[in-house]
N, C-alpha and C positions, 0 to 999 in steps of 0.2 A: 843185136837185132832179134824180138822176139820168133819162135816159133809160129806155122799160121795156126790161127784159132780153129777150134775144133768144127767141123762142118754141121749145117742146121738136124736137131735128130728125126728120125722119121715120128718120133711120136707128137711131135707140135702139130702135126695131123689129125690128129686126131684128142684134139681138146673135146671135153663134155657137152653133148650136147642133149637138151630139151627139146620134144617134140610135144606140142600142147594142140591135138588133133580136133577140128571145130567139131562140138558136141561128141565130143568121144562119150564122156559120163553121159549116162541115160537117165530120162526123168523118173524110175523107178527108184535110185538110188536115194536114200534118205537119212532120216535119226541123226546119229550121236555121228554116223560117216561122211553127212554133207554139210559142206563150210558153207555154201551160198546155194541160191539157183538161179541163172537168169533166161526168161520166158520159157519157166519149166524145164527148164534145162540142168542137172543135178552139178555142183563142180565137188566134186569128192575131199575130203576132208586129206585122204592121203597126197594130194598133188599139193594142198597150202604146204603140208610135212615135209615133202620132197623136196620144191625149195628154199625153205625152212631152212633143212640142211644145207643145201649145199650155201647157201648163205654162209651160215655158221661159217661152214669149211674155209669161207673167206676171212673169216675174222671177224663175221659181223657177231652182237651178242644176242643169244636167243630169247626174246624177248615180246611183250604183247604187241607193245610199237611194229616190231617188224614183221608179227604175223598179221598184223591188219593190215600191212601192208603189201604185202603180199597175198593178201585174200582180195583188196581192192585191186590189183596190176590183173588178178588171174578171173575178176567179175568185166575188167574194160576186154582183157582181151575173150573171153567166151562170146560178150555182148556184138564186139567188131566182127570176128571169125564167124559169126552167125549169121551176120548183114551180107561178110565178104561169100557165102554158102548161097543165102538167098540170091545174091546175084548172079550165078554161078561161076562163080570167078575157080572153084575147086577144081573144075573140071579145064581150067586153060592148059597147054601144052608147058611155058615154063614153072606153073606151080604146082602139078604134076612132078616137075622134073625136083623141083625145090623139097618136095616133101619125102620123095624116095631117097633122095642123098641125105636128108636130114632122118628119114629111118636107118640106112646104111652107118652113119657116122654113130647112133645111138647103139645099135648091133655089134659094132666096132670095139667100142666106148667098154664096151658089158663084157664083149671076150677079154680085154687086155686088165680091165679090172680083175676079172678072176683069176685070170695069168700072173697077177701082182700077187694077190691071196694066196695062191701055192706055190708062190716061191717069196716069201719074206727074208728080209735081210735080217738076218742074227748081230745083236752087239758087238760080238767077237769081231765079226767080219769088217765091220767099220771101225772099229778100232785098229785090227790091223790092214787097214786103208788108209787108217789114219799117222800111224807109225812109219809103213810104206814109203809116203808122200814125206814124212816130217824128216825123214833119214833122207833123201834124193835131194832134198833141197839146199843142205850142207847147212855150217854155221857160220857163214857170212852173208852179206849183201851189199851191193856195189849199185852208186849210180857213176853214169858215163856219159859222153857227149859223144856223138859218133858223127862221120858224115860217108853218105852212103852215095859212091859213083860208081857207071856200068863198067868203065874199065879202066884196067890196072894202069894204063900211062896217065890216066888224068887223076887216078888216085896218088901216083910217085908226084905228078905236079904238083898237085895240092899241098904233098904234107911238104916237099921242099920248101914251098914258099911260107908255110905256117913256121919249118924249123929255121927258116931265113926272120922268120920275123916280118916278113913282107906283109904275110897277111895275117888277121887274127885268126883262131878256130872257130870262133863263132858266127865272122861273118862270113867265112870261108864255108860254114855249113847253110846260112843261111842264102846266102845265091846259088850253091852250089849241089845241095844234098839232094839225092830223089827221094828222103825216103819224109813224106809230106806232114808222118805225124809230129815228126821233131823238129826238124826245119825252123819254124817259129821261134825256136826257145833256145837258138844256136846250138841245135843237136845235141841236147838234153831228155835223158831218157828217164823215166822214173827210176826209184831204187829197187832192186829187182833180185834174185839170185839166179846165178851158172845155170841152174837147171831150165830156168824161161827162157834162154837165149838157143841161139842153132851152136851147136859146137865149139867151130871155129874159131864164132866170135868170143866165147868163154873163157875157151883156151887162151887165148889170148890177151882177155881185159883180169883175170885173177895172173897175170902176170906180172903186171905194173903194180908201181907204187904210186901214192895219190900226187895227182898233179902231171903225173908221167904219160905222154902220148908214142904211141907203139913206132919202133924204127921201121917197121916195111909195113906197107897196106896189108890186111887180109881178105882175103876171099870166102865167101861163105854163096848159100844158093841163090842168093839177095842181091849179089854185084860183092866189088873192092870196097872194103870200108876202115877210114883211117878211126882210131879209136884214143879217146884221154879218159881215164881214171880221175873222178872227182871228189870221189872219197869214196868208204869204208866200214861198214859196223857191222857187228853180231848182232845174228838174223835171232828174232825171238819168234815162231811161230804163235798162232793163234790157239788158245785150248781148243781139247778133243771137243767140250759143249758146245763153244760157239760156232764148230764148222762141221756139229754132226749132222744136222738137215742138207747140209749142200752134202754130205756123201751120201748119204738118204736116197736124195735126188738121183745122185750119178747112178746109181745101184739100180735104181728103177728105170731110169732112162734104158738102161742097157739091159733089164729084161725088157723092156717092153720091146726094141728092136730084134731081141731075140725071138720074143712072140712073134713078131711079123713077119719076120724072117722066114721061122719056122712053116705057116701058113702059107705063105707066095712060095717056098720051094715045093710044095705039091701041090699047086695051082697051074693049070694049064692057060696061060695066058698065048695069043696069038695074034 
């Protein structure tokens, strides 16, 4: 039975955000600085640049195509936000409340990026992240079929009647298993190694030989679960290159929680 997944992080909170304030740029702003204007309205050459980039950062290619296009998305929305101004729609109590959270989230955005900038992750350190993780996982991998009951007398029933032959383990998992993701496939779990699983179940399943289902149920924080060994190979991990962005990731993820952190413990909240 896997471990549970890791909980949502606080920084999914705070994705980037763009604040395009109607007629921020002033009709004074001109030359080689202004991309458009619409009814005298200047749209600054730096905001097409802005998201330009962040474009890019998506993977798009920087290109003439994309800055017209993005010079055209930023003339429809000056041209709307103008209309929505005239109306006085700026001044209503929910777009009020829309524009201060979306200054907040930008404010937000600005500290945890600089937060990133002085504290960059070093090679070294992903790599040995990388080593870390590559050692923990051992040199095997095992799939198994489990079936997962709340308790111990209905798991003794089960595997009796599997080791009677009465029943088979498949179907036995499949009427019988709580545990919903495998159920389907006769309690077949992808191939995996010892270290994804809780313990118990580990202990347990690198004990058998392939084909072999465990003599007494075990217990893990999941419930009783009877287990069979389906087979067996040497675990080949994945190169350092191809999984150094997901450590990348995890490294930033976990300053950024620490920024936050850091900030809400001397913040008086009430």
């Amino acid at each position: 039975m896997r471990k549970p997944a890791m909980t949502a992080l606080l920084a999914a909170a705070f994705a980037a955000a763009t604040l395009l304030t109607p007629g921020a740029a002033t009709a004074q702003g001109g030359g080689a600085g202004t991309a458009a204007r619409v009814n005298g309205v200047a749209i600054p050459q730096s905001r097409v640049d802005l998201l330009v980039r962040q474009q890019v950062g998506r993977g798009a290619p920087d290109n003439a195509e994309l800055r017209a296009r993005v010079r055209d998305e930023l003339i429809s929305i000056e041209a709307v936000s103008q209309e929505a101004v005239r109306r006085g729609l700026e001044m209503t109590p929910d777009v009020q409340a829309q524009i201060e959270f979306a200054r907040q989230q930008i404010l937000a955005q600005a500290y945890i990026s600089q937060a990133l900038q002085k504290n960059p992750v070093g090679e070294a350190t992903l790599k040995a992240e990388y080593d870390k993780i590559r050692s923990s996982l051992g040199d095997r991998e095992y799939r198994v079929r489990h079936i997962l009951v709340k308790s111990e007398s209905d798991a003794k029933d089960l595997l009796a009647q599997i080791t009677a032959r009465k029943l088979t383990f498949e179907k036995a998992a499949a009427d019988r298993s709580e545990d919903q993701g495998s159920r389907a496939q006769g309690g077949l779990l992808d191939w995996t190694s010892p270290a994804n699983l809780v313990k118990p179940f580990a202990d347990a399943m690198v004990k058998l030989k392939k084909g072999q289902t465990v003599a007494a149920p075990v217990q893990s924080p999941f419930g009783w679960h009877i287990i069979r060994l389906e087979d067996e190979r040497p675990l080949t991990p994945p190169p350092f290159e191809e999984v150094r962005a997901q450590l990348a990731q995890r490294f930033q993820q976990q300053s950024i929680e620490k920024a936050i952190a850091e900030v809400r413990a001397k913040a008086k909240v009430e």
